[in-house]
C-alpha positions, -999 to 999 in steps of 0.1 A, spaced: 0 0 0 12 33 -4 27 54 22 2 82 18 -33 80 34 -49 114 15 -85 113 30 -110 117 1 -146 130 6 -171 106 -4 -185 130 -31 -153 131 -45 -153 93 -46 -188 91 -62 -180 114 -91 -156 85 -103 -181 65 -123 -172 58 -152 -153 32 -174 -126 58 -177 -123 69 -142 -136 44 -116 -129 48 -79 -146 22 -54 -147 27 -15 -139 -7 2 -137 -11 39 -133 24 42 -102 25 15 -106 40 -17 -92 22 -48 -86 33 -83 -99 8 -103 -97 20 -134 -68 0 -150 -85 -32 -138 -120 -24 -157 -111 -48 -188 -93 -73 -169 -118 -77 -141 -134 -115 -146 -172 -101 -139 -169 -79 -164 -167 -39 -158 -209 -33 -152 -200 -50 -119 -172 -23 -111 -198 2 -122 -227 -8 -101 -203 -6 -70 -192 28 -76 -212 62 -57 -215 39 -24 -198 17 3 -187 -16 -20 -178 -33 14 -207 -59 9 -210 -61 -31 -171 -73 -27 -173 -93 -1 -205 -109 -11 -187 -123 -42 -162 -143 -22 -130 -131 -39 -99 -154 -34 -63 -143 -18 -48 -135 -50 -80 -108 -57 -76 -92 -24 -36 -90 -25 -43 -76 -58 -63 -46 -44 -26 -31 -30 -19 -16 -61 -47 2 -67 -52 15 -31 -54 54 -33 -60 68 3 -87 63 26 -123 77 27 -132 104 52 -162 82 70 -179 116 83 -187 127 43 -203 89 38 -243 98 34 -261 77 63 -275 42 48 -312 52 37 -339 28 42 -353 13 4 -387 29 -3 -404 12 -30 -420 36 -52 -459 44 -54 -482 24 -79 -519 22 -85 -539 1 -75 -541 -30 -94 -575 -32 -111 -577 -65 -136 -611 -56 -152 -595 -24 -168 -558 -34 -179 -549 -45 -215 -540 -77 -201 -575 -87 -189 -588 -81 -227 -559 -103 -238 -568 -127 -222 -606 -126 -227 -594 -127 -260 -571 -155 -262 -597 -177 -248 -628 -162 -274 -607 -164 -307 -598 -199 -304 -635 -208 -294 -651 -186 -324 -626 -203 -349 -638 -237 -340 -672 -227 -342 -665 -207 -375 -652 -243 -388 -680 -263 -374 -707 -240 -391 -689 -237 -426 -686 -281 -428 -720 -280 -415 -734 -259 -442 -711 -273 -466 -714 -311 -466 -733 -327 -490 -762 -341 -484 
C-alpha cells in the first residue's frame, strides 16, 4: 500500500463513475480501479454498479480469493473520510396504482385469447356443417 493515506470525501469518490475513471470505496479504503476495468473477470458493469457507495458488501459478497484481495494493494489510493459517507437510507419502494384486472390490457388479452380460439372452432364447425353434402 502506499505510504500516503490522502482522506478523500465521499463525493469526491462518487463522481468516479465511469469506465474511464472508476474509484470504489472498500472497507473504508478508496481504490482506483480504473486499470482493472477490462481485466476484471465479472466484467466492468460489476465495477460500475459498486461505484457512488460503500462496496464493502458487493465485494465481499462475491467471495473473492487471496490473490483478488492481494491484488487490491496496487490500486489502493488513500482512505475515505467516514464523516462525508451519506447515512444508509432505508429502500422505499415507489408508489403504484392500485391493481384493477377488469380495466388493464392484459385482462382483454386474455378474454381474447380464450374467445378467438372458441369462435374459430365454431367458424369451422358451421362452414362443414353448411357445406357437406347431403
Amino acid at each position: 500500500m502506499a505510504s500516503d493515506r490522502k482522506l478523500h470525501a465521499f463525493e469526491e469518490v462518487a463522481k468516479h463513475n465511469k469506465t474511464k475513471d472508476c474509484w470504489l470505496i472498500i472497507s473504508g479504503k478508496v481504490y482506483d480501479v480504473t486499470p482493472f476495468m477490462e481485466d476484471h473477470p465479472g466484467g466492468d458493469e460489476v465495477l460500475l454498479s459498486a461505484t457512488g457507495k460503500d462496496a464493502t458488501n458487493d465485494f465481499e459478497d462475491v467471495g473473492h480469493s487471496d490473490s483478488a484481495r492481494d491484488m487490491m494493494d496496487k490500486y489502493y489510493i488513500g482512505e475515505i473520510d467516514m464523516s462525508t459517507v451519506p447515512l444508509k437510507r432505508a429502500y422505499i419502494p415507489p408508489q403504484q396504482a392500485a391493481y384493477n384486472p377488469d380495466k388493464t390490457p392484459e385482462f382483454i388479452i386474455k378474454i381474447l385469447q380464450f374467445l378467438v380460439p372458441i369462435l374459430i372452432l365454431g367458424l369451422a364447425f358451421a362452414v362443414r356443417h353448411y357445406t357437406k353434402e347431403k
